[in-house]
N, C-alpha and C positions, 0 to 999 in steps of 0.2 A: 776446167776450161770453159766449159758454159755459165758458171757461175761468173767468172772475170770479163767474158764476154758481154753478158747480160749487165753487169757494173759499170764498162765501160761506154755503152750505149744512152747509160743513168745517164751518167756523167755529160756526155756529149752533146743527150737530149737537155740537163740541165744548164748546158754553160750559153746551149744558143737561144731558150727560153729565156734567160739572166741577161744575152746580149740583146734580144729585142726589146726587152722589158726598160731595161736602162736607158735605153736610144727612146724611148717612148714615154720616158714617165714625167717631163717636161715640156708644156706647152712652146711651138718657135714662137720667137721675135715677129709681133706683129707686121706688117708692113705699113711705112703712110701711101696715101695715095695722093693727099692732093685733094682730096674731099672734104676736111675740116675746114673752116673759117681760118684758124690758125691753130699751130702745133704749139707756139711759144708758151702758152698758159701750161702744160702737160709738164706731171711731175712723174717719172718711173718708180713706181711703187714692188713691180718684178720684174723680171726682164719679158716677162709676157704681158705686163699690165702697166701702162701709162695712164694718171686720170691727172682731172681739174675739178675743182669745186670753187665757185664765185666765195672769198673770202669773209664777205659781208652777209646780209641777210636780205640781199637785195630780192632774191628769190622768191621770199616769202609776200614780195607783195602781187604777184602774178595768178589770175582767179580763170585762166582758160588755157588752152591747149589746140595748136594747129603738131597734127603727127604727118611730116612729110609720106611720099612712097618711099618705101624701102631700095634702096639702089642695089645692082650688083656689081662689083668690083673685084671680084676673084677671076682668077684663069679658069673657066669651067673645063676648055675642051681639056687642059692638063691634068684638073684633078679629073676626069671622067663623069661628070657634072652631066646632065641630059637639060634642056631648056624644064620641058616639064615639073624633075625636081625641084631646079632652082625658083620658079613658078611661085612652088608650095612651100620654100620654105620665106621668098619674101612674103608671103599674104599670111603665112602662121606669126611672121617678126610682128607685122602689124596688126592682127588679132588679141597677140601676146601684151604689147603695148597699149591697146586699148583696154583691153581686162584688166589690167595691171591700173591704170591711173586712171578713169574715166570716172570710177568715184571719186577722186581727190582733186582733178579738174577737168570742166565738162570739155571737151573733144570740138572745136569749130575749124572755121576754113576759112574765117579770112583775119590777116594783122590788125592790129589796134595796140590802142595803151592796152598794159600791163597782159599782156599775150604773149607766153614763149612758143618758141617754134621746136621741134623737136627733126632733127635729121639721122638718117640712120643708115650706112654701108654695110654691107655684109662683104668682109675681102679678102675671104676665105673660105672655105666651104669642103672636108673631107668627109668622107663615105667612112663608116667603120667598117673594120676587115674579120666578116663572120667566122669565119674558119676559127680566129685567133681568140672566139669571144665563146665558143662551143661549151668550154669548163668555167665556172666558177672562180677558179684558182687562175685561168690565164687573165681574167674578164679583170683580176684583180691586178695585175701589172699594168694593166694601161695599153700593153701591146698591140691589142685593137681595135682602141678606141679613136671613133671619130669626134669631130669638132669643128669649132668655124672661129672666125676673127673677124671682129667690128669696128667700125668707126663711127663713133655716136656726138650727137653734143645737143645741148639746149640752148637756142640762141633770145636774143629780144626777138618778137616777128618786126618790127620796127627797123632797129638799128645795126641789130643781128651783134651785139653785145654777147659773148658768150658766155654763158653759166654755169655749164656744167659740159665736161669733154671725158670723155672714154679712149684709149686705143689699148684693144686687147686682144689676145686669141686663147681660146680658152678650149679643154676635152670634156670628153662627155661623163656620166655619171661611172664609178669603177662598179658600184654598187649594185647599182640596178639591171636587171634580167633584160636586155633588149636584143638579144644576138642576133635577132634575122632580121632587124631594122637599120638597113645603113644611115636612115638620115635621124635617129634618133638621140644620137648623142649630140648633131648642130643644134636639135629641137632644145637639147638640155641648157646648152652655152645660152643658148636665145633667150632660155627662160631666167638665167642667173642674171642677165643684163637688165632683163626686164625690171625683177627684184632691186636690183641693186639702185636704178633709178628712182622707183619707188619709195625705197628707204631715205634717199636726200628727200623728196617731195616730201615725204611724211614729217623730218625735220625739221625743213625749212619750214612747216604752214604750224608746227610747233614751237617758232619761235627759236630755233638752233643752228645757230650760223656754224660753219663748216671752222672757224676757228675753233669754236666751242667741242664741236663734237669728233673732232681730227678727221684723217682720210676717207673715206669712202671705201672700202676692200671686199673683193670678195669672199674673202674668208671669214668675213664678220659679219654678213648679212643675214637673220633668222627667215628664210625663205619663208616656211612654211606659215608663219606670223604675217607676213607681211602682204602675200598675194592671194590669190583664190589661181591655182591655174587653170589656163583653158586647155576645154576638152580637145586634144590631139588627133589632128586631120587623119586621114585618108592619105595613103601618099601614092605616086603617081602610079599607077598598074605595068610602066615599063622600070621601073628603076627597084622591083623586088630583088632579094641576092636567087641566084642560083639554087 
């Protein structure tokens, strides 16, 4: 009898670990907001990942960079979002983009010929759920793991011609150990976009038009190749877990 007992609690405990797991191992449907130049250029590559790439090499002839402020466009009071964290995770997006491209083009402030502008949403923003991140083995379903969703794109600073567009929402690392960091896994998302824009920049000033070289994905970007990342802030002394 305690042996069937003890089976069926296995069981129990397995099928609602299986149910969260499943409900979780899928990034949502970004949202638009209304923040891009335009949506129309946007090809759905997942049902989580919409991108654009300027089909020509137009790209390549652009030798500076304006990185707008980072907006916030997520519901904060909903996801439980504090002013503070959301603070630190726009000023990490834009650190993160700076590190990222400011060797491949120098960083100014004002339009001119050949100057893209670079704009950047955050419009979404989830806390990961430590409890669900304690073991190894849960941390590996995805069950609770956070993440965030962005609205990016590279325009002319000029004409505002767009060149490159993002809309995605993306989870954070299954891999990596961060259980008592809820804002650790948007830090991850943030830093994939980073990369992944990197990698068109890299292209393009090599002469690779997005015809040539196909989609932009994130599953195809050699992160570690590509950026140096930045050292990982401090995050707000009220938004610790429990």
């Amino acid at each position: 009898m305690p042996n069937s007992r003890a089976r069926a609690t296995t069981r129990c405990l397995f099928l609602v670990t299986l149910s969260i797991s499943l409900g979780a191992c899928r990034a949502p449907s970004p949202p638009h907001t209304g923040f891009l130049t335009t949506y129309d250029n946007l090809i759905e590559v997942t049902p989580s990942s919409s991108q654009y790439v300027d089909p020509g090499d137009v790209f390549s002839e652009y030798v500076a960079l304006i990185i707008d402020p980072v907006e916030i466009k997520a519901d904060l009071t909903r996801r439980k979002i504090t002013q503070p964290a959301a603070v630190h995770l726009t000023q990490f997006t834009t650190d993160s983009f700076i590190n990222a491209l400011h060797d491949r083009l120098p960083i100014v402030d004002e339009p001119a010929p050949h100057v893209a502008r670079l704009r950047i949403a955050l419009t979404d923003i989830r806390r990961a759920t430590w409890w669900l991140n304690l073991h190894p083995g849960m941390k590996l379903t995805g069950a609770g793991l956070g993440g965030a969703a962005v609205e990016l794109e590279l325009v002319d600073s000029l004409t505002n011609q767009q060149l490159l567009a993002l809309v995605e929402s993306r989870f954070g690392n299954r891999i990596e150990i961060d259980m008592f960091s809820p804002y650790d896994d948007a830090r991850d998302a943030i830093t994939s976009w980073t990369t992944l824009v990197r990698k068109h920049v890299v292209r393009a000033q090599a002469g690779l038009s997005a015809s040539s070289t196909g989609a932009i994905t994130p599953q195809s970007h050699p992160a570690r190749e590509l950026v140096a990342h930045p050292a990982t802030q401090s995050e707000p002394s009220d938004e610790r877990c429990p």
